[in-house]
C-alpha positions in Angstrom: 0.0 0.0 0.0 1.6 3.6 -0.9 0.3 6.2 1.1 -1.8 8.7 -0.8 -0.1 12.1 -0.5 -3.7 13.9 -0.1 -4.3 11.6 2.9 -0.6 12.9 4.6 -1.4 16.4 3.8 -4.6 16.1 5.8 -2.9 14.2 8.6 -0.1 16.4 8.8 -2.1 19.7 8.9 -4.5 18.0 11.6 -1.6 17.5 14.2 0.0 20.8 13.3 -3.3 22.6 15.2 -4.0 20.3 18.0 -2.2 19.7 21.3 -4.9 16.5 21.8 -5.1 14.3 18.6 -6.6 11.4 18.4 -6.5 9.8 14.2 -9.1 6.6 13.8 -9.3 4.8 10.9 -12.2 2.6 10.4 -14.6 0.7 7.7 -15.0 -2.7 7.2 -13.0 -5.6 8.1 -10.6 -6.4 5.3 -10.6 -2.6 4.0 -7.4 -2.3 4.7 -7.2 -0.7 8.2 -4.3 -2.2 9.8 -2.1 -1.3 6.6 -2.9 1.9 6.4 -2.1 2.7 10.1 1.3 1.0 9.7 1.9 3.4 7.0 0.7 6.6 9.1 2.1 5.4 12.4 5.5 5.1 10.7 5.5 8.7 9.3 3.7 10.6 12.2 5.2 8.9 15.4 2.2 6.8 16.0 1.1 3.8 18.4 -1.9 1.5 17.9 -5.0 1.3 20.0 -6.8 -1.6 18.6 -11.1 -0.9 18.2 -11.8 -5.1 17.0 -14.2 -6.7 20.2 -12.6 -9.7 18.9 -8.9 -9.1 18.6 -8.8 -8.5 22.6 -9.2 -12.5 23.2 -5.9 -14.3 24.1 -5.9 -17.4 21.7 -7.9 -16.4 18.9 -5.8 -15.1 16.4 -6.1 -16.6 13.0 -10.3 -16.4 12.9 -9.6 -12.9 14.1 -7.0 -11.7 11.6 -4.9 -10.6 14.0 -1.7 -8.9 13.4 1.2 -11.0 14.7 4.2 -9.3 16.3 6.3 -9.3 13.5 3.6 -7.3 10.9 3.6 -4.8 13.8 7.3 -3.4 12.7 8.4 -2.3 16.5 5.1 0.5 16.7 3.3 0.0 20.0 0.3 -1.6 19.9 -2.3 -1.8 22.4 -5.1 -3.5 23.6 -4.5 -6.6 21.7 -4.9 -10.5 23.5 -5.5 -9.7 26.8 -8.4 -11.4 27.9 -9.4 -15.1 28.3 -12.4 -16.2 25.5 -14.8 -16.6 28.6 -14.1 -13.1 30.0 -16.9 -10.3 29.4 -15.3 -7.2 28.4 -17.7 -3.8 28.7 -17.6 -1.0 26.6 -17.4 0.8 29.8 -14.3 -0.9 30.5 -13.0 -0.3 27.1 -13.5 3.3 27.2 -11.6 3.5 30.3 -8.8 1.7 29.3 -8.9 3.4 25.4 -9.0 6.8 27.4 -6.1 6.0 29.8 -3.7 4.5 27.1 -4.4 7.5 24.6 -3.5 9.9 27.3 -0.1 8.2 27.7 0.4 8.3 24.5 -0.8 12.1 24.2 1.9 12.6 27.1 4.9 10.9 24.9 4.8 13.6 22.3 3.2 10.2 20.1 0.2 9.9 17.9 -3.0 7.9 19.0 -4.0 5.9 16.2 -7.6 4.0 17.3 -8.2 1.2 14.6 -10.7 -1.4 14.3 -14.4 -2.5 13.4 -16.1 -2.5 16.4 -18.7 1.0 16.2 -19.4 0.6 19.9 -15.9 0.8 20.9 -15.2 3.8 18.2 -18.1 5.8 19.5 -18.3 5.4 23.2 -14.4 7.1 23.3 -14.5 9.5 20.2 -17.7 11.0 21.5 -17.1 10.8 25.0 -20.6 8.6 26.2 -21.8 8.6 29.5 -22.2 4.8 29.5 -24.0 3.1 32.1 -23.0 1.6 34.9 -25.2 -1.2 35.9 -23.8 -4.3 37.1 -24.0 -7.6 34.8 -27.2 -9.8 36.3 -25.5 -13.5 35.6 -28.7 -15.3 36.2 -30.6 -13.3 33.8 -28.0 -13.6 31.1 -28.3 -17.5 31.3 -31.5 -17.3 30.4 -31.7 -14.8 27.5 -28.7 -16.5 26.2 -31.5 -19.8 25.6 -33.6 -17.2 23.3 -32.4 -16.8 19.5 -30.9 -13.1 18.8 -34.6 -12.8 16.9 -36.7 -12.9 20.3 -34.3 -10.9 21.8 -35.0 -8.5 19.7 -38.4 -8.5 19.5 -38.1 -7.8 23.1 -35.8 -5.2 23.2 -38.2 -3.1 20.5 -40.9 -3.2 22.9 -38.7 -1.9 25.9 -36.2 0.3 23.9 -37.3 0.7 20.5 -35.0 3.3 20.2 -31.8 1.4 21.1 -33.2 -1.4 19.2 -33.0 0.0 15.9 -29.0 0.9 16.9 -28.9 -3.2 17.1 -28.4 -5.7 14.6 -30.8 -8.6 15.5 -28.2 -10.6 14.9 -25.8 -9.2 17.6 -26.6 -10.7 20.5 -24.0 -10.0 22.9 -25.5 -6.5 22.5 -29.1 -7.1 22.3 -28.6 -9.1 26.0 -26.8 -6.0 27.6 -29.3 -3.7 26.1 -31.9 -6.0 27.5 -30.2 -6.4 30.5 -30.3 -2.7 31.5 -34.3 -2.2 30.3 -35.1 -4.4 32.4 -34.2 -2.6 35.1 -36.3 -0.2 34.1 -33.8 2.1 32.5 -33.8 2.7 28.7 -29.9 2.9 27.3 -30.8 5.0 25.0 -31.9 7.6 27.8 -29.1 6.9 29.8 -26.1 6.4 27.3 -25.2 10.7 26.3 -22.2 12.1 24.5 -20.4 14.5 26.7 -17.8 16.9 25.9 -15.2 15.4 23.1 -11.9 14.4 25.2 -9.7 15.0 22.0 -9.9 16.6 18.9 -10.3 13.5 16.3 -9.7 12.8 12.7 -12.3 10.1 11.8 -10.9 8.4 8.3 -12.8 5.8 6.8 -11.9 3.3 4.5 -13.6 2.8 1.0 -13.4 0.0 -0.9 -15.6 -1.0 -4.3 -18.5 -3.7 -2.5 -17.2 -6.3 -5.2 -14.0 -6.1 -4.7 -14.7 -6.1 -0.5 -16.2 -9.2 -1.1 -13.5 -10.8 -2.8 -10.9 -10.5 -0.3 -12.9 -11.4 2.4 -13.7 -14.5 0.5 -9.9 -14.7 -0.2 -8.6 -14.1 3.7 -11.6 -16.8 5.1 -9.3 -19.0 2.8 -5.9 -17.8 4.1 -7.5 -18.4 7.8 -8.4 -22.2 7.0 -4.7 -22.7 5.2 -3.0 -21.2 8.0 -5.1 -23.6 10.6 -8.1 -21.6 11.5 -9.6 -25.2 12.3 -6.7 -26.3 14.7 -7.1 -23.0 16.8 -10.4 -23.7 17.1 -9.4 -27.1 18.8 -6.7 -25.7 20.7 -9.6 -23.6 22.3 -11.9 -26.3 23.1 -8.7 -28.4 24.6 -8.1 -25.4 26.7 -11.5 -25.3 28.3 -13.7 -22.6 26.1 -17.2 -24.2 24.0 -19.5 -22.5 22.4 -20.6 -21.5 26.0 -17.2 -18.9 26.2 -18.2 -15.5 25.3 -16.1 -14.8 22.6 -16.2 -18.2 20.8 -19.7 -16.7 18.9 -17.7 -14.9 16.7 -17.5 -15.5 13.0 -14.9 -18.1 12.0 -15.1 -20.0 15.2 -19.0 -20.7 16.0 -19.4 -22.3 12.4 -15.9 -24.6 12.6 -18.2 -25.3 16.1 -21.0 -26.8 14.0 -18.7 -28.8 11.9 -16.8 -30.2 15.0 -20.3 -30.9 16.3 -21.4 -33.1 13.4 -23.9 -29.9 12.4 -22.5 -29.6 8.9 -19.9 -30.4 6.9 -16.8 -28.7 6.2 -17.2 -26.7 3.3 -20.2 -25.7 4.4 -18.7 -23.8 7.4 -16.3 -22.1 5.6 -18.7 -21.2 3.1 -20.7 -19.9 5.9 -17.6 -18.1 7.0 -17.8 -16.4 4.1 -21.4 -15.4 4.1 -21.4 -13.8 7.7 -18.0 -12.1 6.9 -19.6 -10.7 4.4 -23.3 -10.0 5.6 -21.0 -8.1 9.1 -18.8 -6.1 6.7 -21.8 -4.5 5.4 -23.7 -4.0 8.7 -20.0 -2.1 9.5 -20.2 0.2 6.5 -23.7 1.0 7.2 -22.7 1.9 11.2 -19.7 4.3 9.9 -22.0 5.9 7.1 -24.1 7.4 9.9 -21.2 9.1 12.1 -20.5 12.9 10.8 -17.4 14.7 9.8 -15.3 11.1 8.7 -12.6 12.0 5.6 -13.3 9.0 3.3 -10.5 7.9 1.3 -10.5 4.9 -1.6 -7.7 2.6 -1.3 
């Protein structure tokens, strides 16, 4: 990847007028993000913040597309495999510790670079939201876990329409927190506010032609099986996490799952693989359409 010389331009005037930058890059997984902020982070001083919910999980690298130590060419990165697969992980939590690392970095005279996927994670620290702090209720958890993602969101429209519509019905991780805090008679939506920005941020999306998205997707989902995207899968199991671990629904690892359950067959979970890759990398691009003021750049 060469570095587009409008895109330095923009980044260099940016931190020539701020004492508290913060650069994200975001789009869809497989855009291109991690490449990109190798590129900037090399020419501007930088250090990684990873935004993936995924790429936090200790163990789960291939399915995740994580970058490996090497890739990372000596710039700090941060927030990357340090949590077991059956750990919950707030976005409270990751704001905090998003907020504390970016200060450091602030204080080094380096660049914040915040990368990754996840909307939640970009929003809740470039905007600054008041998120809520109610406790997790384990018991009631258990049980909406027994519901498909499609009750659970039938529900949550009737208690929180209004968050509901922010939810994908088929995220539901979300939908059960959501859930979790309207039934204490809160509505997230009410309770969840932007306050003042901590930093002044560059939002840079990614663009990339839908076709030629969908290629490399399909093209990485087989680059994770021929680099053993099956084995880490049964690594995990061997190591204690099912399909009951919390992070073990993501895409890559709940449909090698199925096959290691007898469920379907093998091409039929990568091909699956392929199809939610797919259908998530355009529920992404619709997230990062709505948020204002992002610098989109083809690559």
């Amino acid at each position: 990847m060469i570095l587009p010389v409008s895109l330095h331009r923009l980044v260099q005037s940016f931190l020539a007028h701020t004492s508290s930058p913060l650069i994200v890059l975001l789009g869809p997984t497989g855009c291109g993000k991690t490449a990109l902020s190798l590129l900037l982070a090399q020419q501007f001083h930088g250090e990684v913040i990873n935004a993936d919910s995924r790429q936090i999980y200790k163990g789960m690298d291939i399915g995740t597309n994580k970058i490996t130590p090497q890739e990372m060419q000596g710039i700090p990165h941060h927030l990357f495999s340090f949590k077991n697969p059956d750990e919950i992980y707030t976005v409270a939590e990751y704001k905090r510790d998003a907020i504390n690392i970016i200060d450091t970095i602030i204080h080094r005279k380096h660049v914040p670079f915040l990368v990754g996927g996840t909307g939640l994670y970009v929003n809740a620290v470039v905007f600054n939201y008041d998120i809520p702090r109610i406790e997790p209720n384990w018991d009631l958890r258990k049980g909406l876990e027994e519901q498909s993602s499609e009750q659970l969101h039938e529900q949550l429209m009737q208690l929180d329409p209004q968050e509901a519509q922010k939810i994908h019905p088929h995220q539901k991780r979300y939908l059960i927190r959501a859930l979790e805090i309207a039934l204490t008679g809160k509505k997230k939506s009410e309770i969840a506010k932007k306050k003042q920005p901590l930093y002044d941020a560059l939002l840079i999306g990614i663009e990339v032609p839908r076709r030629t998205l969908y290629q490399r997707l399909d093209e990485r989902v087989e680059q994770m099986v021929k680099n053993g995207l099956l084995e880490e899968v049964k690594q995990l199991l061997q190591a204690g996490y099912d399909e009951q671990s919390h992070a073990m629904n993501g895409i890559g690892y709940k449909e090698m799952l199925a096959y290691l359950a007898g469920h379907i067959t093998f091409g039929e979970a990568v091909d699956l693989i392929k199809k939610n890759t797919r259908h998530f990398a355009k529920r992404q691009m619709t997230w990062f359409r709505r948020l204002p003021n992002v610098h989109w750049v083809a690559l």
